[in-house]
C-alpha positions as CSV (number, residue, x, y, z in Angstrom):
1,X,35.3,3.7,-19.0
2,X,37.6,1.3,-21.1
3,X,36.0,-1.4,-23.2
4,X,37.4,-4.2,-21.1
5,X,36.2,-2.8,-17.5
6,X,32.6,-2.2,-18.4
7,X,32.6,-6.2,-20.1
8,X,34.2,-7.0,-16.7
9,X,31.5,-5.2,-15.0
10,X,28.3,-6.3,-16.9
11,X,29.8,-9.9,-16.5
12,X,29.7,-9.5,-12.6
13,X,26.2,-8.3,-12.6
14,X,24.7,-10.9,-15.3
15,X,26.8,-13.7,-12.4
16,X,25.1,-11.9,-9.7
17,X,21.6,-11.3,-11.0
18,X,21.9,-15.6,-12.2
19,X,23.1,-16.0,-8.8
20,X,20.5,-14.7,-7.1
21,X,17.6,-16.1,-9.6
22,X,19.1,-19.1,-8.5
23,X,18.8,-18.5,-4.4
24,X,15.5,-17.5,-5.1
25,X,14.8,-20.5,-6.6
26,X,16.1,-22.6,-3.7
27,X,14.4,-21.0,-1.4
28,X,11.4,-20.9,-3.1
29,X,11.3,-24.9,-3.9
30,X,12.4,-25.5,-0.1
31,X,9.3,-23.8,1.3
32,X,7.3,-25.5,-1.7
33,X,8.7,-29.0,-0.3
34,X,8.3,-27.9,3.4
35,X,12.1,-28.3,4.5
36,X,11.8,-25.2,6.6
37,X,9.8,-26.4,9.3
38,X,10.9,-23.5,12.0
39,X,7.7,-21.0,11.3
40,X,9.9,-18.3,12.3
41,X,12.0,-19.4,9.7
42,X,9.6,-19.8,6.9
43,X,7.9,-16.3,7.6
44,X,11.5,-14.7,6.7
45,X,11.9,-16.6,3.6
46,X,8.5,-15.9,2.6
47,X,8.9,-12.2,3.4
48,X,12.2,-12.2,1.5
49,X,10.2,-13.7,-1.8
50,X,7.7,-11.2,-1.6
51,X,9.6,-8.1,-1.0
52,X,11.4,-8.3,-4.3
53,X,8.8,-10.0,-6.8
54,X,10.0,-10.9,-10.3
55,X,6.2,-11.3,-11.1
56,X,3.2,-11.6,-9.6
57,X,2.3,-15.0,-10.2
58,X,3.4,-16.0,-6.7
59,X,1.4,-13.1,-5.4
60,X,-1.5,-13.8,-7.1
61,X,-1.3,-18.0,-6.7
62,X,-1.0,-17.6,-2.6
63,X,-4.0,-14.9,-2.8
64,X,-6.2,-18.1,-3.9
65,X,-4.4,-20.6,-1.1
66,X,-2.5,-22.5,-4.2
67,X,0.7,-24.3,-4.3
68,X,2.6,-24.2,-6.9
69,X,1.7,-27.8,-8.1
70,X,-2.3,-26.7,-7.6
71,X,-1.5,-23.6,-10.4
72,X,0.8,-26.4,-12.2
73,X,-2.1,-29.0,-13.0
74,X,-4.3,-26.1,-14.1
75,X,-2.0,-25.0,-16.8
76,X,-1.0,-28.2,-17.3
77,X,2.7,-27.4,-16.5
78,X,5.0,-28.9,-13.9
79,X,5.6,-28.2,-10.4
80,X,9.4,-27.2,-11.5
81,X,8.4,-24.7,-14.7
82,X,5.9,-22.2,-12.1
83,X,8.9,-22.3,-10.0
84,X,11.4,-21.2,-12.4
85,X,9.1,-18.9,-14.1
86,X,8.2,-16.9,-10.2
87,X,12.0,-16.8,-9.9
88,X,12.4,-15.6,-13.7
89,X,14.6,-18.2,-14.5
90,X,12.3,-19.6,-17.1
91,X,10.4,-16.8,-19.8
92,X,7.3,-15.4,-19.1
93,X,6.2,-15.6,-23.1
94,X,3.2,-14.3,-24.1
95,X,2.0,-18.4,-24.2
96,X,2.2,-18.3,-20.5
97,X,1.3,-14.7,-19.9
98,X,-3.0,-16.0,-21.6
99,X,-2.8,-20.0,-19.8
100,X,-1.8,-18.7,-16.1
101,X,-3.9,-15.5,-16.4
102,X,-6.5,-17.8,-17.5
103,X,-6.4,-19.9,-14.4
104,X,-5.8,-17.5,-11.8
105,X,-9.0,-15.5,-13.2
106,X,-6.7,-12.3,-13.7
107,X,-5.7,-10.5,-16.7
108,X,-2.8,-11.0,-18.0
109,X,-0.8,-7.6,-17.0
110,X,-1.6,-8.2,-13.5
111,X,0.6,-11.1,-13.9
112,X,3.5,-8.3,-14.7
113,X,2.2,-5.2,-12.9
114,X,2.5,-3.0,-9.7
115,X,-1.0,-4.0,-9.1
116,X,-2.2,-3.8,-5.7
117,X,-5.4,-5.6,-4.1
118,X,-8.0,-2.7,-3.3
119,X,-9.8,-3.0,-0.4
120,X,-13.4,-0.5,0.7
121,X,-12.6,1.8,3.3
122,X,-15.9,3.0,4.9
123,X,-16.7,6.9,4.5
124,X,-17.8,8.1,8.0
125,X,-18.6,11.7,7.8
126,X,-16.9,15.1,6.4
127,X,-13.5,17.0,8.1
128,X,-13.3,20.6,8.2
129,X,-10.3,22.3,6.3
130,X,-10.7,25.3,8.2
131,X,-10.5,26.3,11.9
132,X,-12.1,23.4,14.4
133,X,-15.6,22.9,13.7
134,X,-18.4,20.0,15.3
135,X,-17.3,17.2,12.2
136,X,-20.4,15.0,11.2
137,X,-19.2,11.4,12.4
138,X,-20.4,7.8,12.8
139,X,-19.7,5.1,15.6
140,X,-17.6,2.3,14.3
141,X,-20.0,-0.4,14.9
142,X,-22.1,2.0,12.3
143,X,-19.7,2.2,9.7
144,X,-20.7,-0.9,7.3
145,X,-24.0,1.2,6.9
146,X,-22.0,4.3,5.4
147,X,-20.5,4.8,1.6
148,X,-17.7,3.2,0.9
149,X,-14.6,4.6,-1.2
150,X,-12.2,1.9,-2.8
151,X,-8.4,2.4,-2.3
152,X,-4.9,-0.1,-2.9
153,X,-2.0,-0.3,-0.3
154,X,-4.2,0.5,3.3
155,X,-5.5,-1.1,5.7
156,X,-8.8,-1.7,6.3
157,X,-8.6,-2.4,10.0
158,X,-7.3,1.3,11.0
159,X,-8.2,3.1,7.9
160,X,-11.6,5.1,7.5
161,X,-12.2,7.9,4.9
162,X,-13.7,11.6,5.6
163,X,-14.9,14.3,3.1
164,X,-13.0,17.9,2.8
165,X,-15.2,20.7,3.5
166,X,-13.4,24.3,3.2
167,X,-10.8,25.7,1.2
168,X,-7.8,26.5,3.8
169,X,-6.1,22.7,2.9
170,X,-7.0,23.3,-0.7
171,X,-3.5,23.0,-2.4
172,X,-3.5,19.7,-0.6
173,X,-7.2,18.0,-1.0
174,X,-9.5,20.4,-2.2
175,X,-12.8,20.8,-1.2
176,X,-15.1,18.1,-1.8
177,X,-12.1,16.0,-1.8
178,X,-12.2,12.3,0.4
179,X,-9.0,11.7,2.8
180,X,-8.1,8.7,4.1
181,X,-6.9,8.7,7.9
182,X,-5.3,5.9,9.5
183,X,-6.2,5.8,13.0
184,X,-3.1,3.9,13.9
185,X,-0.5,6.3,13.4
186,X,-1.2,8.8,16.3
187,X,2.4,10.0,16.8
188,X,3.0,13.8,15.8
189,X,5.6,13.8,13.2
190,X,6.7,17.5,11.7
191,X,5.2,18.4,8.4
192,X,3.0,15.4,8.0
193,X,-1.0,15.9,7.8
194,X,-3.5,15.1,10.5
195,X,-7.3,15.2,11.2
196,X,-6.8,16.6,15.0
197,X,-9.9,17.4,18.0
198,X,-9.9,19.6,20.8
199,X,-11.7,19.2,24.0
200,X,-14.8,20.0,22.7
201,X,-15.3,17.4,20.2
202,X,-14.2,19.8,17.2
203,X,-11.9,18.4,14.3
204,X,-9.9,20.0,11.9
205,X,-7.4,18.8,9.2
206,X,-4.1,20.2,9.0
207,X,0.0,20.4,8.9
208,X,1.6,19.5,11.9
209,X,4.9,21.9,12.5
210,X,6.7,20.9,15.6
211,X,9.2,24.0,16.6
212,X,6.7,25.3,18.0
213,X,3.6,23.3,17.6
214,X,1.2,24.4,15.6
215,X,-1.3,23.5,12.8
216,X,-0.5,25.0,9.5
217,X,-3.2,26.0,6.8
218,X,-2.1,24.9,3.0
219,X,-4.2,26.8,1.4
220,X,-4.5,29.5,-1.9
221,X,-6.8,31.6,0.5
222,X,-4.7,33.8,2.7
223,X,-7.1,34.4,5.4
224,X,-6.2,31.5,6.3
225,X,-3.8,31.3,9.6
226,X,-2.1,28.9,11.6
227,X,-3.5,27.2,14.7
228,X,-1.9,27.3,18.2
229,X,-3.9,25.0,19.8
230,X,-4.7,26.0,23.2
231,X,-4.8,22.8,25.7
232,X,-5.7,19.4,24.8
233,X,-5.3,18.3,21.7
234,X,-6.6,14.6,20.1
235,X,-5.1,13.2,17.1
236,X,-7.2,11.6,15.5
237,X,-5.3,9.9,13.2
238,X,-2.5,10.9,10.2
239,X,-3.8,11.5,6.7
240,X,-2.3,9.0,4.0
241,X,-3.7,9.8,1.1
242,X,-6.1,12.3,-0.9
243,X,-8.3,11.2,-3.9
244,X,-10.2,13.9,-6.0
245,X,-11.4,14.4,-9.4
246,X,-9.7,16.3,-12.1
């Protein structure tokens, strides 16, 4: 690419990015001001701030219910330099980095991180990895009595945590491994993972295949084979995650 072009070309994207530190900044004063009264409205412009974070002081300020004057008078900054530094128009030095950590009780690479809130998902009983077996289970209104497993980025409300026990899902969670299953997402979608129950009250974890459907073993252990459930089958909920040791 000629000299000339690629100047023309980092000039257009230094005008955009400024551009768009600016809008931010608009926006983000606006709400601060309360000149978008239409809730509606205010949810999208929120939304739109918080989708493409230039920090996490923002974040971590509305966590504790603060406006951006209440984090101001703690640092003993202004109202106009926590705006400009959330929209990264002013520097994040290492100054600010120790006072703002300081009084938003973080430390101080959260304030520049991919850190995500973790929240306790309840532990309610184990999941066999194998063919359907009677699964040890809990009631819900039981499950603030059970272990607890801490995990970022789920929900709490839909979200409960079993323990692997067999080998035939092993290159997925081995056993002894804890999945998380989210209740809410019921739908059957090809090659995603599910804890599923039969009539009888038995659950398994598995692969869902679609064409035909079946349950598919992932497994090191070849006696393992696929499932074709005969009649009704229960889903209890797709698996999002697995967390094991090393």
């Amino acid at each position: 690419m000629p000299n000339d072009e690629r100047t023309k070309r980092i000039k257009a994207l230094k005008d955009a990015t400024e551009e768009y530190r600016d809008s931010r900044e608009e926006i983000a004063d606006r709400l601060e001001h309360g000149e978008i009264p239409n809730p509606e409205d205010r949810e999208f412009y929120e939304n739109l701030l918080d989708r493409a974070p230039v920090n996490n002081i923002r974040k971590l300020r509305k966590l504790r219910g603060w406006s951006q004057g209440e984090l101001a008078e703690r640092v003993s900054g202004t109202t106009s330099q926590i705006s400009r530094l959330e929209n990264g128009n002013l520097q994040l030095t290492m100054k600010w980095l120790e006072t703002i950590s300081n009084a938003l009780n973080c430390k101080p690479y959260q304030l520049i991180s991919n850190v995500q809130e973790t929240v306790k998902i309840p532990i309610i009983g184990w999941v066999s990895a194998g063919a359907f077996t009677n699964s040890e289970t809990v009631a819900i209104e039981e499950m603030s009595y059970h272990d607890t497993i801490e995990c970022a980025g789920v929900d709490p409300n839909s979200c409960f945590a079993l323990r692997i026990n067999g080998d035939s899902m092993n290159l997925i969670a081995p056993e002894g491994s804890t999945i998380i299953v989210d209740v809410s997402r019921k739908d059957p979608v090809d090659k995603k993972f599910y804890v599923v129950a039969n009539n009888g009250g038995e659950a398994t974890f598995k692969q869902f295949k679609s064409d035909p459907p079946r349950l598919e073993p992932c497994s090191t252990n070849p006696q393992h084979e696929t499932l074709f459930p005969q009649g009704e089958i229960l889903i209890v909920g797709r698996v999002i995650r697995v967390i094991h040791d090393l």
